[in-house]
Structures are given as structure tokens and as C-alpha cells.
C-alpha positions in Angstrom: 49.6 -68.7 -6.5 46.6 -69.0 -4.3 43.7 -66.8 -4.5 42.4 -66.2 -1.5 39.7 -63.4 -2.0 36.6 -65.1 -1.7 37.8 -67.1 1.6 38.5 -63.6 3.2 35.0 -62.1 2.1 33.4 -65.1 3.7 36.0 -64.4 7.0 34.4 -61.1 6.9 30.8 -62.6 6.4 31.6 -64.4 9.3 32.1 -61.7 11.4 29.3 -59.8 10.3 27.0 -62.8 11.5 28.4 -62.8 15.1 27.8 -58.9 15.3 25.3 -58.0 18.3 26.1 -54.0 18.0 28.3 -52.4 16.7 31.5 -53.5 18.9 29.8 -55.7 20.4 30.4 -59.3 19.2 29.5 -63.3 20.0 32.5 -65.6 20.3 30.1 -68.0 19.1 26.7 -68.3 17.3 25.4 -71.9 18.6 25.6 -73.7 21.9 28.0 -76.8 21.8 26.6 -80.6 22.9 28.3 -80.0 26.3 26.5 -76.6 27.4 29.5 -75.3 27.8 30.0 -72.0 25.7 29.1 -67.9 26.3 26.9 -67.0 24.6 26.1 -63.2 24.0 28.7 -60.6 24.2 32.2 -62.0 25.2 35.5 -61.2 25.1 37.1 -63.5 22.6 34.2 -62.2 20.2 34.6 -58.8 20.8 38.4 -58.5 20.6 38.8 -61.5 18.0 36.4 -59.3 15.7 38.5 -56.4 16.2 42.0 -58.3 15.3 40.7 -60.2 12.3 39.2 -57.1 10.9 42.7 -55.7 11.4 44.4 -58.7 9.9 41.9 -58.6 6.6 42.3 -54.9 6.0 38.2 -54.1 7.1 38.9 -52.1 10.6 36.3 -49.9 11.5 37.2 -46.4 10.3 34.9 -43.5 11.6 35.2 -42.2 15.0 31.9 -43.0 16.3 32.4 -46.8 15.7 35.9 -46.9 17.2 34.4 -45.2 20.4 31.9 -48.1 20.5 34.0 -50.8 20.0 36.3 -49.3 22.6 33.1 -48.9 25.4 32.1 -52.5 24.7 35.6 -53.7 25.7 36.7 -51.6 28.1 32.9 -52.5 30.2 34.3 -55.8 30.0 36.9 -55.4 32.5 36.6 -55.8 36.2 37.3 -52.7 37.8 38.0 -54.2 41.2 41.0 -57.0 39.7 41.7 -55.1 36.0 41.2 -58.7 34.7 38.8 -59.5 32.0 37.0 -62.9 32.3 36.2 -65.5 30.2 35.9 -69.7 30.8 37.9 -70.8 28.0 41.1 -69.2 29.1 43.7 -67.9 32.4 42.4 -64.5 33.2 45.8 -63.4 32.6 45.8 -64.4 28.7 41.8 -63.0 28.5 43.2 -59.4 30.1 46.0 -59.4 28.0 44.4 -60.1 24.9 41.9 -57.4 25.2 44.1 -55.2 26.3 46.0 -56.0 23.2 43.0 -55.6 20.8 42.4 -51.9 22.6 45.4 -50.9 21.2 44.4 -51.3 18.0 41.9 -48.4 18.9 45.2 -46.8 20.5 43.5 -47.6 24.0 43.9 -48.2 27.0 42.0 -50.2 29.7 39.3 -48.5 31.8 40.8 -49.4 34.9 44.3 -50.1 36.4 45.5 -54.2 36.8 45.1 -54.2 40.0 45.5 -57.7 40.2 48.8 -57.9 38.8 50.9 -55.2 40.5 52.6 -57.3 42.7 54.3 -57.9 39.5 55.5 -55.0 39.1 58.6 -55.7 41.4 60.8 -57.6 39.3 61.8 -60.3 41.9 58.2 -61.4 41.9 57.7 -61.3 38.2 61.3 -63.5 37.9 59.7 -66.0 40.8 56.1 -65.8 39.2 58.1 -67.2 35.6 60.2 -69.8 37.5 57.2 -71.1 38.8 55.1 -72.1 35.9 54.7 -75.5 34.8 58.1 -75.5 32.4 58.0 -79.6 31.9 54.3 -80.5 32.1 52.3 -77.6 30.8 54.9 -75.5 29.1 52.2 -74.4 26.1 49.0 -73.4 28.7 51.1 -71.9 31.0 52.7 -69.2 28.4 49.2 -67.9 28.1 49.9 -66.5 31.9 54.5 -65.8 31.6 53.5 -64.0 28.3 50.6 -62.5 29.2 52.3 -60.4 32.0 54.5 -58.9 30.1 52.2 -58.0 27.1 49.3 -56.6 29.8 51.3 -54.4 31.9 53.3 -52.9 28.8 50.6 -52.5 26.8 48.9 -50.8 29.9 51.6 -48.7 30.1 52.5 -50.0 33.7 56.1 -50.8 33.7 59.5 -49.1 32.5 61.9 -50.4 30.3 63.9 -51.9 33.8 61.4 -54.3 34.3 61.2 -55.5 30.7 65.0 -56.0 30.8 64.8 -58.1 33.6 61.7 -60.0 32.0 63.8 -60.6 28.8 67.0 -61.4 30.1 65.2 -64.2 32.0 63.5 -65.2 29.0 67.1 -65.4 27.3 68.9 -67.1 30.3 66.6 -70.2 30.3 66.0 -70.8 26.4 67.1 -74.3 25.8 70.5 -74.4 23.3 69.5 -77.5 21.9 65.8 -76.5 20.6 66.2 -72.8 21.0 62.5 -73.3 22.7 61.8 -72.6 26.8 63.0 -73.7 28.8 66.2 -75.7 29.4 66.3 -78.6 31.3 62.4 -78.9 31.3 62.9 -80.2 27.0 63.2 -84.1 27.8 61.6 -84.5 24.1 63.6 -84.7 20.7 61.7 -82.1 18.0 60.8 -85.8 16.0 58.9 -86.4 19.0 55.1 -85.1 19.3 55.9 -84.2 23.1 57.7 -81.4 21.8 55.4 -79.3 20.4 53.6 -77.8 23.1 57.5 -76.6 24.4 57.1 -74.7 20.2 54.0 -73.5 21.3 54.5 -72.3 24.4 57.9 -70.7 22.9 56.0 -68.9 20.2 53.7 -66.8 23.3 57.3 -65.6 24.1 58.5 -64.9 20.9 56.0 -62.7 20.1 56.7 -60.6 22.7 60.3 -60.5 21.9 60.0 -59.6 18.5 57.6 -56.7 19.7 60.8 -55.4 21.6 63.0 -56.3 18.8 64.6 -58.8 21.0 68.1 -61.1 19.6 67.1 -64.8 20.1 69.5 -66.5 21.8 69.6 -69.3 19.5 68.0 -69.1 16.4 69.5 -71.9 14.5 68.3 -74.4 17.1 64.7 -73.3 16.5 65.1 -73.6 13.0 66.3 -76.7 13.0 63.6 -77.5 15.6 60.8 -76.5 13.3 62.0 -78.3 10.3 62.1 -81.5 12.1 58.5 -81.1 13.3 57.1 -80.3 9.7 59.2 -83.2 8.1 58.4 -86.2 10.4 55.0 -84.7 11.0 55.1 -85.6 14.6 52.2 -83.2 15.2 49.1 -82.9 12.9 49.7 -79.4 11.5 47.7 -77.8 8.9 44.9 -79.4 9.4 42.7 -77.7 11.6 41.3 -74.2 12.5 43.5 -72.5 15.5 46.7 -71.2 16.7 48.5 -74.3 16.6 49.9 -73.2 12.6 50.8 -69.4 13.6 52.8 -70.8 16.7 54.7 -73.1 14.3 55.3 -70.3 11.3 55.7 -67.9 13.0 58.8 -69.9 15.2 60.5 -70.8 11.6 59.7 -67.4 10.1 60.8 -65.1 12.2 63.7 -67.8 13.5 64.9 -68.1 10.3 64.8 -63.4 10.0 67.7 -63.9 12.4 70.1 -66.3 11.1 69.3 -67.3 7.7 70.3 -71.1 8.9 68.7 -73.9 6.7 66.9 -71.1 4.6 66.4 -73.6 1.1 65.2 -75.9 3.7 63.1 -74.1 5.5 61.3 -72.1 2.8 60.7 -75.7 1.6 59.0 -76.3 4.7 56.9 -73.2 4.1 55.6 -73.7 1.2 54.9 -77.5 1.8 52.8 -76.2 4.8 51.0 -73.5 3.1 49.3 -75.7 0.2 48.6 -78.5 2.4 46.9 -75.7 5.0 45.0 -73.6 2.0 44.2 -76.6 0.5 42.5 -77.9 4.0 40.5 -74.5 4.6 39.0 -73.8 1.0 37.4 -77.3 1.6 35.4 -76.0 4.8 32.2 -74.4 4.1 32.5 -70.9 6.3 28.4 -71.0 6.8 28.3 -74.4 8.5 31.8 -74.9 10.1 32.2 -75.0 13.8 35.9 -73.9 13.7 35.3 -71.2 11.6 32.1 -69.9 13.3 34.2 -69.6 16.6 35.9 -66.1 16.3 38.6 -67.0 18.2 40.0 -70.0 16.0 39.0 -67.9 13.1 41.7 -65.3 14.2 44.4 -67.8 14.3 43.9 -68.9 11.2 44.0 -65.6 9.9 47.1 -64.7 11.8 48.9 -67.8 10.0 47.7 -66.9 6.5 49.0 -62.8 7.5 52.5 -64.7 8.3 52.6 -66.9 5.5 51.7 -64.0 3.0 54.2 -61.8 4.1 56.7 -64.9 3.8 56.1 -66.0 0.6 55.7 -63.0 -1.6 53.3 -62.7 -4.6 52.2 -66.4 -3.9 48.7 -65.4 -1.6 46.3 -63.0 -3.2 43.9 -60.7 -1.3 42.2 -57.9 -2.3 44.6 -55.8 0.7 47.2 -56.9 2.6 46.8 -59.1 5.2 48.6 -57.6 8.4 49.7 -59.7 11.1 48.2 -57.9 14.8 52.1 -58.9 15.7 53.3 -56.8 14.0 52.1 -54.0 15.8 52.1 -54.9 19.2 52.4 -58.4 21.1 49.7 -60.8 21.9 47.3 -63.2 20.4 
């Protein structure tokens, strides 16, 4: 068993220390070498504050705080586009992830997404996914193919045809041989680090399946897939402070849900990752460390320890649950 209370106290000391107002949060505290962070309010703050509260069981609870939370992000969008802006990120994945983070507050947006109704039509949203960068930039480029969908649903913007037509394109082009997107842009073996950014970019899609309670096509394959990238270590996972672990759980875990291939084998895998990962972050000092001070890496992390607590019962304590944001609605 790992204890994990007094790392998620310090999570939420963390977030305390990044508060301007209440709702109203820094992404980060201190300016990196390169000049190159926001500093003051920002979007990543704001809605990463919201979700890891979520995740750790701390949400704000009274009325008057939800309004405020919900007036600090909603004055973040631009009413003339619908996007909201930040430098670190596609506009597309920025809207969509505050939009997200508003539902928590069962919100919506201020203003329409004005931006992206051209979208709307379904032969534009199919040619706006064929389009992407499938072989080059397959993980970066999900931010924008899964961020369409989860922004205009969670906006309440499209009907259930559209989302048809979005996931049976998303079913259509999953490769058979990896079960990750897309086929014939996978040149890469899983034992092969070139693969993992076709996992990653997979996983922004997933999500948004399993939101709609979505049949993979093949699940097996991604199984398989995610074994092969834990065993031969061909990318360096669990050790660092991001998404890259909850975009590689979350494949095998909720892969494996739907087929039960390779289970022994891939709760193996699991369980592997999980005391190399806690062992990693209860050596980090939350006061001091840069990945941990930046709220957006911070809520990756905590989505991954959400995942791997629900998948490995009785073997993470916390003082609550931890609750995966994906759970609820799609997006991170």
C-alpha cells in the first residue's frame, strides 16, 4: 500500500500558494530563465486549480465561491472568437479545457465559439480531422481533433448527428495493428520510442470516447501496444511531472475495461508503473519543485494517481477518493 495523504495535502498547499482571489489562480509562481511564462491570472491556473481540487476531493462548495470561480473563467474568454488564449497551447485545446473545467461548476461559456462554427457542418469537421498532422505531429495535433469535439459538446453546440459522424471517423481510421490513430500514418513498432506520441495523441481521443461510452475498435491491439511500451521502456515513463503517465494508463486501463486481453500482464504492468511513479514523486519536495509548482503538470499527475487508484483497489490511500475529471466529462 502507498500512503498518499501527506503528498495530496501538499497538492493542495500548492494550490493554495498560486491563489490570486478566490477563482482566480497563477499557472505559475516564478518566471522561467527564458522569460517566457504568464504570469498573473491565466487559464491553465485557473482551470487546473479547479480540476485538481476536483480530483483531490477539496472543490469549492458554497455558492458564492462557485459564482467567482465561474466569473474569473468565463472573463477569460474572447467574446469576438469564443477562444480562450494562452501561449503554451492551440487555442483550440486552451477553449476546450476551460470550457471543460466550467462544467465542473455545471457552466457554460459566456459567449458562443464563434470561431469554430464552421465546424459545425460535418463535412468540415471530417476534412478539418483528415487534415491534421497524422504521421509527424500525431500527439500536438490531438490537442486541436479532440478539442473540437469536447468544446462544442460541452458547449452544448452540436446534436448527437454530428458526434456520430465525429466518432465513426475516429473508429474508421484507428490503426488494427496498435489500436492507436491513425492507420497508415503508424510507420513505428510500439518497442520503438517513435510510437509514443501516436499513444498520446490516441489517449486525447479516447477520452472523449469513453465520455460517450464509445466501443474501441480494437482494444486488444492497444493493450498489447501499451505493454510493449512499459516493458522495453522505449519512452522514459514515470519519471517526470505531466500528462505523459495518464495518456499511457489511462490507454491500458480503460483498453484493457473492454477486452480483458493480457489482463495478468497488464495489471503487472500497472503495478510496476505505479511504485516506480510514487516512488519518483514522494522524492520531490512540493515547496521547491518546478514541475510541481506549475498547475498544469500538477493536474496530470493527479489525473494519473485518480486512474491508478481506481485501478488498483485498496493499494493508494487518501484521505477521499481521488476522482478522475474523466470521468465526468472529456478533456484534460
Amino acid at each position: 500500500m502507498y500512503d498518499l495523504r501527506e503528498f495530496i495535502d501538499a497538492v493542495e498547499q500548492i494550490i493554495k500558494t498560486h491563489e490570486l482571489e478566490t477563482g482566480a489562480y497563477q499557472r505559475w509562481l516564478v518566471q522561467d530563465e527564458e522569460n517566457s511564462r504568464e504570469l498573473g491570472i491565466n487559464p491553465y491556473g485557473c482551470a487546473d486549480a479547479a480540476n485538481t481540487l476536483y480530483t483531490i476531493g477539496r472543490f469549492p462548495q458554497e455558492p458564492s465561491d462557485r459564482a467567482a470561480w465561474v466569473k474569473h473563467l468565463r472573463e477569460l474568454q474572447d467574446p469576438k472568437t469564443g477562444f480562450f488564449f494562452e501561449s503554451t497551447h492551440h487555442e483550440i485545446h486552451t477553449t476546450a479545457h476551460c470550457i471543460a473545467a466550467l462544467e465542473l461548476f455545471d457552466a457554460l461559456p459566456a459567449h458562443s465559439l464563434h470561431d469554430l462554427a464552421p465546424y459545425k457542418d460535418i463535412p468540415a469537421m471530417l476534412g478539418f480531422l483528415d487534415q491534421l498532422d497524422w504521421v509527424g505531429n500525431p500527439w500536438g495535433m490531438s490537442h486541436r481533433g479532440a478539442g473540437l469535439y469536447a468544446a462544442l459538446v460541452l458547449a452544448g453546440e452540436v446534436d448527437l448527428v454530428w458526434q456520430d459522424a465525429y466518432f465513426k471517423w475516429v473508429y474508421d481510421e484507428t490503426d488494427p495493428q496498435t489500436g492507436f490513430l491513425r492507420k497508415d500514418c503508424i510507420k513505428q513498432k510500439p518497442s520503438e520510442h517513435d510510437i509514443f506520441p501516436h499513444l498520446a495523441g490516441s489517449f486525447h481521443y479516447l477520452f472523449n470516447q469513453e465520455y460517450a461510452h464509445q466501443a474501441l475498435p480494437f482494444p486488444q491491439a492497444m493493450v498489447d501496444s501499451c505493454i510493449e511500451i512499459w516493458q522495453t521502456r522505449c519512452f522514459p515513463l514515470a519519471e517526470n511531472v505531466g500528462f505523459a503517465e495518464i495518456d499511457w494508463v489511462f490507454c491500458l486501463t480503460r483498453a484493457l475495461r473492454q477486452c480483458g486481453h493480457r489482463r495478468n500482464e497488464a495489471m503487472q504492468a500497472i503495478e510496476e508503473f505505479t511504485e516506480v511513479f510514487i516512488g519518483y514523486l514522494l522524492k520531490l519536495d512540493p515547496q521547491t519543485d518546478d514541475q510541481l509548482n506549475d498547475l498544469h503538470r500538477l493536474f496530470g499527475m493527479s489525473c494519473c494517481l485518480a486512474e491508478l487508484q481506481a485501478s488498483l483497489p485498496g493499494q493508494l490511500k487518501t484521505e477521499r477518493p481521488l476522482k478522475l475529471v474523466l470521468d465526468r466529462r472529456p478533456f484534460i
